[in-house]
C-alpha positions in Angstrom: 0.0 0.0 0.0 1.2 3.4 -1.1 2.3 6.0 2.5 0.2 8.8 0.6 -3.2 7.7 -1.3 -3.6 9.0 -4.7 -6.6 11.7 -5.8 -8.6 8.9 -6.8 -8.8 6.1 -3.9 -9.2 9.5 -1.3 -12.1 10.7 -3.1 -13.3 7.3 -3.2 -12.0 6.9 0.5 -10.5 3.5 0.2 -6.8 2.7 1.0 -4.6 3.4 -2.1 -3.0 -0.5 -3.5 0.6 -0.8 -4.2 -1.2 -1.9 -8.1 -3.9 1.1 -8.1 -4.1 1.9 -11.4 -5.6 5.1 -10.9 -2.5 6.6 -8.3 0.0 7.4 -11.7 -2.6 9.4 -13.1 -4.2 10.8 -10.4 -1.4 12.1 -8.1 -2.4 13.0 -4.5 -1.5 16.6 -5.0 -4.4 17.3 -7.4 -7.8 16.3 -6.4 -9.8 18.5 -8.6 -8.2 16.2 -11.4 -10.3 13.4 -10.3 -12.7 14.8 -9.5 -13.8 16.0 -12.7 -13.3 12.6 -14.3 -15.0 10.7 -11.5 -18.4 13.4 -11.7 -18.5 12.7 -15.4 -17.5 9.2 -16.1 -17.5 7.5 -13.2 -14.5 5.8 -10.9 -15.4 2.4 -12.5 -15.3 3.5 -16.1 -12.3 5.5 -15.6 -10.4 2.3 -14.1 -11.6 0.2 -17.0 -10.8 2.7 -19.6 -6.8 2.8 -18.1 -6.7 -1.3 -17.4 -7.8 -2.0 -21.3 -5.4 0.5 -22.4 -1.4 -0.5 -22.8 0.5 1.2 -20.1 2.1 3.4 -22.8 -0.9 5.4 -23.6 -2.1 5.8 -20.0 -1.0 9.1 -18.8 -2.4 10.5 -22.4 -6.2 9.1 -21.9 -6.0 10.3 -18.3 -4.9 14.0 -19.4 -7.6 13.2 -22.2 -10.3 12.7 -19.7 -9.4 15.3 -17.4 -9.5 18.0 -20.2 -13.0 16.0 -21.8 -14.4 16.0 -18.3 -14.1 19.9 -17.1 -15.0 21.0 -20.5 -17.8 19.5 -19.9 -18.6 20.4 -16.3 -17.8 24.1 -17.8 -20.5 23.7 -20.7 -22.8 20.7 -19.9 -24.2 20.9 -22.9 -22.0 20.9 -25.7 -18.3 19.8 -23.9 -15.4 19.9 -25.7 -17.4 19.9 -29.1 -18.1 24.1 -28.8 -14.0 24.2 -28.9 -13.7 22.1 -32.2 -16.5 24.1 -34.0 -14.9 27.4 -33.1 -11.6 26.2 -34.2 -13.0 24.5 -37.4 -15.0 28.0 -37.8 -11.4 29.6 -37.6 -9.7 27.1 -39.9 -12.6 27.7 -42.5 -11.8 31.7 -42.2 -8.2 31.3 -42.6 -8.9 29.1 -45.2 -11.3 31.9 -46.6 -8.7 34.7 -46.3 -6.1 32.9 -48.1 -8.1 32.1 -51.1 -8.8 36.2 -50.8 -5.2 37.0 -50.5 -4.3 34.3 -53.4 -6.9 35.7 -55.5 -5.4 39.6 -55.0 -1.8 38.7 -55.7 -2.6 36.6 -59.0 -4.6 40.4 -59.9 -1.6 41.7 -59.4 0.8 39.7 -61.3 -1.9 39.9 -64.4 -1.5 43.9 -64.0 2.2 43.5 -63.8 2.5 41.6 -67.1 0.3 43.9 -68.8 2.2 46.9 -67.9 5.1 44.8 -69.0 4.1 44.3 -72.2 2.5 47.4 -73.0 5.8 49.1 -71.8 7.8 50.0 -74.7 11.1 50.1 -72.9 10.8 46.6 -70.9 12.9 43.9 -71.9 12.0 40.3 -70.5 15.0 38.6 -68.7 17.4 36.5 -70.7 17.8 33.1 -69.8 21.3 31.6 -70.2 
């Protein structure tokens, strides 16, 4: 058994295993952490979710649920999806204003090579 329980196992006020799966994740230090998974998804899910994953990819599902979870305690209804629509609503204006800026810059080089040709004293460049 662990001398200091992790976030997890003193929310859940159990003694913390020397195996707990949820202690690397969940350190002692930061109980809002788990808290916010364990309101949303549940101790048990949460515990499944880390035991069917490989140890590798652990720490990254647990940061994953953390964020997942308080953006949706912060907007119940839509979570973490209002963030990806107003960053896909950003992508699609950037996209937007480089088409604009691509579109002004091929005006320009049109102009350009008509004032080039209709300029008596402009010679093209030689290629060697």
């Amino acid at each position: 058994m662990n001398s200091s329980r992790c976030a997890a196992c003193k929310h859940l006020r159990r003694r913390c295993p020397s195996d707990c799966i949820f202690s690397p994740y969940f350190p002692s230090n930061n109980p809002q952490r788990f808290a916010f998974v364990h309101k949303i998804y549940g101790a048990s899910n949460v515990g499944k979710i880390l035991q069917d994953l490989p140890v590798n990819l652990r720490s990254k599902a647990a940061d994953t649920l953390c964020y997942e979870a308080s953006r949706r305690i912060e907007d119940p209804v839509y979570g973490v999806v209002r963030e990806l629509t107003n960053l896909d609503e950003e992508i699609q204006k950037a996209h937007c204003q480089l088409a604009r800026i691509r579109a002004q810059i091929a005006v320009i080089q049109a102009r350009d090579e008509v004032d080039n040709v209709n300029n008596p004293n402009f010679f093209p460049p030689q290629n060697d």
